[in-house]
Rosetta silent file (secondary structure, phi, psi, omega in degrees, C-alpha in Angstrom):
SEQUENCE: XXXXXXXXXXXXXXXXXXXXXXXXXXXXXXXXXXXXXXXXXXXXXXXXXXXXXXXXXXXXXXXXXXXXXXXXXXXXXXXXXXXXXXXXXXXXXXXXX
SCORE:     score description
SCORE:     0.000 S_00000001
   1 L     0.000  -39.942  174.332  159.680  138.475   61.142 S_00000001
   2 L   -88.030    4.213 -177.241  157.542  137.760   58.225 S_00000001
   3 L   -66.368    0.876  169.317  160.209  137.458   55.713 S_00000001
   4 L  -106.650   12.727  164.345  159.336  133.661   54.843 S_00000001
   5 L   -77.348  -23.915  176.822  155.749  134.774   53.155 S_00000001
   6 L   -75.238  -10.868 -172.148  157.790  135.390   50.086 S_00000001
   7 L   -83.074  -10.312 -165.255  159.095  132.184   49.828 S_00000001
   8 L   -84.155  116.289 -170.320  156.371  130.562   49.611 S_00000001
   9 L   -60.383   74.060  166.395  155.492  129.792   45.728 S_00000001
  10 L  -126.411 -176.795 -166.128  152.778  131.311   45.089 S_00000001
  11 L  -113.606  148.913 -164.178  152.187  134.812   43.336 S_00000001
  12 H   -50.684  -51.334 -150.314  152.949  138.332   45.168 S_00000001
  13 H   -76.093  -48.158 -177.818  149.147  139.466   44.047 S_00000001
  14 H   -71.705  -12.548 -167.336  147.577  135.826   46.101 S_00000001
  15 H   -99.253  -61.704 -154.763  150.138  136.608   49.174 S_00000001
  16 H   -89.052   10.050  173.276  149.041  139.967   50.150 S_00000001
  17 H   -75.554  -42.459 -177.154  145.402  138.852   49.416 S_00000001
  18 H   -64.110  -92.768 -158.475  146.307  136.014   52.226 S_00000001
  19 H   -35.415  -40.500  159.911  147.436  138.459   54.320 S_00000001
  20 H  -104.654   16.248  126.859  144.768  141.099   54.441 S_00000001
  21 H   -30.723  -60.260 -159.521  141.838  138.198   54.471 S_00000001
  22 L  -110.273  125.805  170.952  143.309  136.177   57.120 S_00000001
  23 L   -49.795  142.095 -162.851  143.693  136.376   60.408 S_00000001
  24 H   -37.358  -43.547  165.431  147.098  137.688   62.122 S_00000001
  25 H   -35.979  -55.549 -156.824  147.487  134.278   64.101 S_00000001
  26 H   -71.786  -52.182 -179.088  146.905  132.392   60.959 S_00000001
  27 H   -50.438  -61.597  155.851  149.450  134.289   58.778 S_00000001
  28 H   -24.509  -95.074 -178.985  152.408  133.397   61.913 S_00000001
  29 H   -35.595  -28.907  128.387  151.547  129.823   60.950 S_00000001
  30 H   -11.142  -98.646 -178.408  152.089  130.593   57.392 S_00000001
  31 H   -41.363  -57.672 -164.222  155.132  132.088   57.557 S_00000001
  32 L   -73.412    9.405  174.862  156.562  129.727   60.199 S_00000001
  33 L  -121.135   30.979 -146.949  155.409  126.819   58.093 S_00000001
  34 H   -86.728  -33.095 -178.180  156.559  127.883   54.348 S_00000001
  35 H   -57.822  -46.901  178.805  158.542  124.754   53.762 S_00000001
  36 H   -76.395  -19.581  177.590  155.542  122.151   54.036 S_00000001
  37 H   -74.198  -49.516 -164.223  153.380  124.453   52.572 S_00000001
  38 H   -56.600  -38.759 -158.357  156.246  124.902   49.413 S_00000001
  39 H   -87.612  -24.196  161.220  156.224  121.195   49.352 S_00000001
  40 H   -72.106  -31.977  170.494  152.501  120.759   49.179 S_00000001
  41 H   -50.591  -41.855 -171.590  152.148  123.189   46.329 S_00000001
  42 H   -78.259  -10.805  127.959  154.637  121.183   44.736 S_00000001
  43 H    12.115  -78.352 -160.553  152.459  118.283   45.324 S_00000001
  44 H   -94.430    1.705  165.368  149.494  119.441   43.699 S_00000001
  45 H   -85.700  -45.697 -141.710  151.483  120.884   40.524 S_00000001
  46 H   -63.759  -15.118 -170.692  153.204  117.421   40.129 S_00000001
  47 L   -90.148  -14.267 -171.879  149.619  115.996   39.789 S_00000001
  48 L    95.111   -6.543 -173.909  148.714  119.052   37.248 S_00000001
  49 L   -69.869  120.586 -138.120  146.516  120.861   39.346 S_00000001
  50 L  -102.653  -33.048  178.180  146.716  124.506   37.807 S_00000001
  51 L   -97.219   37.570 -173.430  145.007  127.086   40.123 S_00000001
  52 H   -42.297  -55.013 -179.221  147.035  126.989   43.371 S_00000001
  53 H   -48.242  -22.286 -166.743  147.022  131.005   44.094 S_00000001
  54 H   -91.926  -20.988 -167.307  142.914  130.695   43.878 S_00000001
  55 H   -70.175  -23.500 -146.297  143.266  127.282   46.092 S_00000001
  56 H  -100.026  -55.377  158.399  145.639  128.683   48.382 S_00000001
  57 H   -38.908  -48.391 -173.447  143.714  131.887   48.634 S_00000001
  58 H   -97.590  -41.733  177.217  140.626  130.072   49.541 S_00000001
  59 H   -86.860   -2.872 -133.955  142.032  126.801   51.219 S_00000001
  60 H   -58.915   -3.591 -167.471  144.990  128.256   52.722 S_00000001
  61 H   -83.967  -43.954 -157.055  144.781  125.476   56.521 S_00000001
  62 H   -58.829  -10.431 -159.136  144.921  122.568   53.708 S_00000001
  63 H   -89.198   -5.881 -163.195  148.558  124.142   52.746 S_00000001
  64 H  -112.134   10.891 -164.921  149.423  123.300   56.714 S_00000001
  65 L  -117.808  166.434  166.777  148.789  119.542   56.944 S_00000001
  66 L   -45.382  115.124 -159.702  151.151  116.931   56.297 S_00000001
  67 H   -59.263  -33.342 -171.875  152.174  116.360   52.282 S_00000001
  68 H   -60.137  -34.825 -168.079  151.997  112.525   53.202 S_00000001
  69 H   -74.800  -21.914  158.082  148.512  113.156   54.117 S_00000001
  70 H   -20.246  -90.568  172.849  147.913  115.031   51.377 S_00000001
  71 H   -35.886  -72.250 -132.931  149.317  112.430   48.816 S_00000001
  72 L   -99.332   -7.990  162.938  147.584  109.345   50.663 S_00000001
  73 L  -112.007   15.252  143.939  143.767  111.015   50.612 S_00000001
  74 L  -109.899  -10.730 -179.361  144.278  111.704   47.002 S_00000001
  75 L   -90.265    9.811  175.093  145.519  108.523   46.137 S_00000001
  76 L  -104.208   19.534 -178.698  142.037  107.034   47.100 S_00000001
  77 L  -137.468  160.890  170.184  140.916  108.651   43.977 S_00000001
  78 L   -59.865   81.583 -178.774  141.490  108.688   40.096 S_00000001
  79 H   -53.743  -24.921  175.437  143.977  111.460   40.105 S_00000001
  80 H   -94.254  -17.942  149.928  143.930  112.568   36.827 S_00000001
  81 H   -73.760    4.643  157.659  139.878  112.753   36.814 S_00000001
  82 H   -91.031  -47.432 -168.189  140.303  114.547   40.189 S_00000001
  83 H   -43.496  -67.040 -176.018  142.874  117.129   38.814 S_00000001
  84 H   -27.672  -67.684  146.869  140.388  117.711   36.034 S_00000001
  85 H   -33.396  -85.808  159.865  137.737  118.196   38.473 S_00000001
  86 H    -4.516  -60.724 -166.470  139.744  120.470   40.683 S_00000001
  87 L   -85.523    1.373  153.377  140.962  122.690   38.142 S_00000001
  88 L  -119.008   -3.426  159.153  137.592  123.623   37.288 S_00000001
  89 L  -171.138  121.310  174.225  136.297  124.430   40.644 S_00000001
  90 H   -75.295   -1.513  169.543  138.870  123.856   43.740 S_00000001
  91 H   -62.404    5.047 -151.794  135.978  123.451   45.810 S_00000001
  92 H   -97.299  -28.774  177.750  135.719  119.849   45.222 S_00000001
  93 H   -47.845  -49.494  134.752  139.091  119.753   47.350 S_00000001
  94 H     9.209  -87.533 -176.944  136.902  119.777   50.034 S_00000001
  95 H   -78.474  -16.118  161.914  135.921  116.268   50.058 S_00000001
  96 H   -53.208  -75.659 -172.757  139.465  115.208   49.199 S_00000001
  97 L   -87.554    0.000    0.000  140.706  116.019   52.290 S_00000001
């Protein structure tokens, strides 16, 4: 039943971290969502942003929204002085979205 948490690109050690953090409910919605989540990761590498497993670990609902929406409330920003920003504390992600 759960056999699409692996697909999702992120590392083995941040997935079972997800899983005993977050509630069971949440984790369903995971799994049953791993393509937009795969596609938002790839998102945020194409922009350089380097610490997904701690973002995804910490952020993991932001991994569940639309990539357009994603894209289009980072593009109201400098992206490569947001990456920059990001990658030294994903908390800033926050106000991004």
């Amino acid at each position: 039943m759960m056999e699409n948490l692996e697909k999702i690109n992120v590392s083995i050690d941040c997935m079972s971290r997800v899983c005993e953090l977050v509630n069971p409910d949440v984790i369903i919605s995971i799994n049953d969502n791993y393509e937009i989540i795969n596609k938002n990761i790839e998102l945020l590498r194409s922009y350089g942003i380097e610490n997904i497993d701690e973002i995804f670990l910490n952020k993991h609902d932001m991994f569940l929204k639309e990539t357009e929406q994603i894209s289009k409330a980072f593009s109201n920003f400098n992206i490569p002085s947001l990456v920059k920003i990001i990658n030294e504390d994903y908390s800033v992600i926050d106000e991004v979205l």
